[in-house]
N, C-alpha and C positions, 0 to 999 in steps of 0.2 A: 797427427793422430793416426795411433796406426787401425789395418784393418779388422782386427780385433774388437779393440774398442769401442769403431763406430759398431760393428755388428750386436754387442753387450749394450749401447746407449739405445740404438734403435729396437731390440728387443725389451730393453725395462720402458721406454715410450711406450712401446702398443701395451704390453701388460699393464701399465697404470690406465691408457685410455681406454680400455675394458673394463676398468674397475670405474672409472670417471664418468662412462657411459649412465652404467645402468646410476649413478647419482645422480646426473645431470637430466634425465629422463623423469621430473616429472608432471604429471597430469591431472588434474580437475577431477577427472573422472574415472570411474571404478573400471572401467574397462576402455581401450581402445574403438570400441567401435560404439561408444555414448556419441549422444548428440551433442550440438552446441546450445546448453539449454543459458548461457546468461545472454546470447545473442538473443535466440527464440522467446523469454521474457522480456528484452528490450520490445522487438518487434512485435510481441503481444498486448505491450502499453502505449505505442506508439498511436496515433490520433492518423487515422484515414484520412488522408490530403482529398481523396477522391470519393467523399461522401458526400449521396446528395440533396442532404436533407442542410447541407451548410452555404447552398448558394439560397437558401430561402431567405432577404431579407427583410421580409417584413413580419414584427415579432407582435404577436397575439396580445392585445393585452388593454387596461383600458384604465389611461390616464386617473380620473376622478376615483374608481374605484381601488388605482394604489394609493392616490395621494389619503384616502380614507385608511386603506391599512395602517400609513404609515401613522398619520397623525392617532390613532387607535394603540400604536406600538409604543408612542413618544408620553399620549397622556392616556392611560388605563380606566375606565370608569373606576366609580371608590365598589369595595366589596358590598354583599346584600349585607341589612343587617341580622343580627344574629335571631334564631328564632326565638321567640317567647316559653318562658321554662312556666310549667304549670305542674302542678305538685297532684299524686294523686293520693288522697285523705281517706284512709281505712281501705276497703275492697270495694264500697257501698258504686265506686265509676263517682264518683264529685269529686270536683278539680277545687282545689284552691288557687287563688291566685295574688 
């Protein structure tokens, strides 16, 4: 290979990797100096290891009155029944019934 050639091969190299750059260059974000915002919502959903309201454990609460929820959840009293239809007869206020 003469010295020509390599000088012609190594100049069309860099001219494509200029053009290849600015393709290969892209970004998430509208400008370079955004944040990292899919990291910053990870770590915004992220559960505090170091909260301390999670070494409490003894949990509020009272046996008899869920076991009443639940049985309340499982059989529902029946509905009231429906009210009584009374008819009102002329303007006179007498109800029929």
């Amino acid at each position: 290979m003469s010295r020509n050639s390599a000088l012609i091969l190594i100049l069309c190299a860099g001219a494509l990797s200029g053009c290849a750059a600015d393709y290969l260059n892209h970004y998430d974000t509208v400008t370079l100096a955004a944040g990292d915002t899919q990291k910053y919502n990870s770590l915004l959903q992220t559960v505090d290891p170091l909260n301390p309201a999670s070494r409490n454990t003894h949990i509020e609460g009272d046996g008899t009155r869920a076991a009443a929820v639940v049985r309340a959840y499982k059989f529902p009293p029946p509905p009231p029944p429906p009210p009584a239809i009374t008819v009102n007869v002329g303007g006179s206020g007498v109800t029929k019934q």
